[in-house]
C-alpha positions in Angstrom: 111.2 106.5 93.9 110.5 106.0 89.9 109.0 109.1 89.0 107.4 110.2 85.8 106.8 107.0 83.9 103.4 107.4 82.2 104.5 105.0 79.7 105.0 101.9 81.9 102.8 99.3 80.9 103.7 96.1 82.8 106.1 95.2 85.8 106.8 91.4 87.1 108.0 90.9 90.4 109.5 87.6 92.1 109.6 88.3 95.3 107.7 86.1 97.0 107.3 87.9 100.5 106.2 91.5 99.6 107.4 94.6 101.5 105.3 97.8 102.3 105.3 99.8 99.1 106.4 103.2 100.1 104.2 106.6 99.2 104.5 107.6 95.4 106.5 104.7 94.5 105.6 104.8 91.1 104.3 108.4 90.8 102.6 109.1 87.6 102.6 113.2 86.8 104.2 115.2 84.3 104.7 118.7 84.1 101.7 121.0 82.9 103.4 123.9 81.8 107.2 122.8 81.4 108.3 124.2 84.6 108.0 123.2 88.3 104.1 123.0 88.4 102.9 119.3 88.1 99.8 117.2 86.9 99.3 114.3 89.0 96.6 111.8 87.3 96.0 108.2 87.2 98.2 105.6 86.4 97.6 102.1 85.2 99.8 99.4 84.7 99.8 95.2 85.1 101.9 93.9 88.1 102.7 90.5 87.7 103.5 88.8 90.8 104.4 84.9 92.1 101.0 82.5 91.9 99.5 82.6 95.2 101.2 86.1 96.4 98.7 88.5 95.0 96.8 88.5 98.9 99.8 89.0 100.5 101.1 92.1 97.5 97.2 93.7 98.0 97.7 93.6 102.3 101.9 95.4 101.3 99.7 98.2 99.1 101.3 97.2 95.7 97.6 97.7 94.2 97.0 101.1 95.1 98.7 104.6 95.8 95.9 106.4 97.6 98.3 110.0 97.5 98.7 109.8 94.1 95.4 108.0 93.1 97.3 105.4 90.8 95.9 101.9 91.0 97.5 98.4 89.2 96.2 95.8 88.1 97.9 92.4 90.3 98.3 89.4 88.0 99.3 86.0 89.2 102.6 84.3 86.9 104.4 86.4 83.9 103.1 87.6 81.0 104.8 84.3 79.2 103.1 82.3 81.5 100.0 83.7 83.3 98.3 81.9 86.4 94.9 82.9 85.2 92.2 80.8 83.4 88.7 81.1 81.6 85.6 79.6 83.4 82.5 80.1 81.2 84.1 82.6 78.9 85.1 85.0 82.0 89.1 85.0 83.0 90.1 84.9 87.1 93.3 84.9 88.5 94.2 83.0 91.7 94.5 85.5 94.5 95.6 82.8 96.4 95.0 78.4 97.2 91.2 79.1 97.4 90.2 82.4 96.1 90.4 83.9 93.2 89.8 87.6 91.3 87.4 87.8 88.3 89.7 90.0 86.1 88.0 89.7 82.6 84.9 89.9 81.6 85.1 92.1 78.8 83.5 89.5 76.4 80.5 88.8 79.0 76.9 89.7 77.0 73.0 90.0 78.4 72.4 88.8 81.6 75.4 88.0 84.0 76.1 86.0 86.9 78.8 86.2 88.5 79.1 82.3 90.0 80.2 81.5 93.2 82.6 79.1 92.7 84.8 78.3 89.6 86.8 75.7 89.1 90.8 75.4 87.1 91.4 71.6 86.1 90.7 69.9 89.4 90.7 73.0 91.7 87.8 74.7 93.1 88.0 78.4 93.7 85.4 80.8 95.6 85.2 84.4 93.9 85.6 87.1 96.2 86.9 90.1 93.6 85.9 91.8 90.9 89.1 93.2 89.4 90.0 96.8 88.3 88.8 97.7 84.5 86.9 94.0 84.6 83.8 94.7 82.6 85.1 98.8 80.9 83.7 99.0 78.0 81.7 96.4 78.1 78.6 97.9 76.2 76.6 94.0 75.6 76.6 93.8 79.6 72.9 94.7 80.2 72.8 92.9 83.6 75.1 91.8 86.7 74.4 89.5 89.4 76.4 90.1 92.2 77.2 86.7 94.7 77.5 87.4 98.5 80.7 86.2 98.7 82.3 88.7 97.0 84.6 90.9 99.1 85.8 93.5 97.3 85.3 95.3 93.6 88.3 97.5 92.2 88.1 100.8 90.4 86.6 101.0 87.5 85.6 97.5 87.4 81.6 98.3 85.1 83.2 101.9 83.6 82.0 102.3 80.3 79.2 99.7 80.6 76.5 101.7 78.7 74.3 98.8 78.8 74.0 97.5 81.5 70.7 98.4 83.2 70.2 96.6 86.4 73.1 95.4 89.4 71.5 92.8 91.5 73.5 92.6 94.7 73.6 89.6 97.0 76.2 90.8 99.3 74.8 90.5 102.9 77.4 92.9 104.8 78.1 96.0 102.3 81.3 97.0 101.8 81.8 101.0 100.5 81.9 102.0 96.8 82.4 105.5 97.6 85.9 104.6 98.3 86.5 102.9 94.8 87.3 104.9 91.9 84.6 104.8 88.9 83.1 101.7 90.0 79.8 102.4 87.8 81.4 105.2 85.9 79.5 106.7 82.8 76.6 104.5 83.3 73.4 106.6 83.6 70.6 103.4 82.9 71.2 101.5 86.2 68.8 100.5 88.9 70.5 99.0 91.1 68.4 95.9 93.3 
């Protein structure tokens, strides 16, 4: 167990075949009022794994610690050499041969659509994710159009969006927000369609 490091900011793993992450492997709390009571709160950090592997890290719980509420963010490649790419000014990372996660769309403004498919050189790739933190802060956002084939969006993924007004949703078999951590945090003006 690592405990305590609320300073941890990126962690690369190679191993290709992922083992079950056990409970509060990477705790994140500190000590309230320097004794033995503790402050357990969010922690965030990037967790670089092998191209292709990210499905397979997700299904071992490497992306979430639901005890201690601490979520990453699962990157395909190294920080020296990432295995994500821009389509149309937004960034995805391969999730694995077919899918991929959008991850960036921090510089998205007005009206978005989140497409279908993207495409990486030669390679086609259906969007099924919206990644943790995609669109925070994002205050030019004043629209999202969300694609049925999307599976699954991670916490915090429009937090902070203070424009955006309206969240058109194609998906034909709802999954649960209420689960997800500040999905749609601090954004009062939505309608949602």
């Amino acid at each position: 167990e690592i405990e305590d490091c609320t300073s941890l900011e990126t962690v690369v793993s190679f191993i290709e075949t992922p083992f079950e992450l056990g409970e509060g492997a990477f705790c994140a709390r500190e000590s309230y009022d320097g004794g033995n009571d503790w402050l357990e709160f969010d922690l965030h950090f990037n967790l670089y794994v092998p191209i292709g592997t990210k499905g397979l890290y997700r299904a071992a719980g490497w992306d979430v610690d639901e005890s201690y509420g601490n979520y990453r963010t699962i990157l395909s490649g190294t920080p020296e050499n990432p295995g994500s790419f821009t389509f149309d000014g937004i960034v995805y990372d391969p999730i694995d041969a077919t899918t991929v996660e959008l991850i960036d769309g921090k510089n998205a403004s007005g009206d978005v659509a989140i497409p279908s498919m993207v495409t990486n050189g030669n390679v086609s790739y259906q969007v099924t994710e919206i990644g943790a933190c995609a669109f925070k802060g994002n205050t030019s956002l004043t629209s999202i159009v969300i694609p049925n084939c999307i599976k699954a969006i991670r916490p915090f993924a429009f937090n902070g969006c203070t424009g955006l007004t309206t969240v058109i949703s194609y998906i034909e078999t709802p999954f649960s927000l209420g689960a997800l951590k500040g999905v749609f945090l601090n954004n009062e003006n939505v309608v949602y369609a």
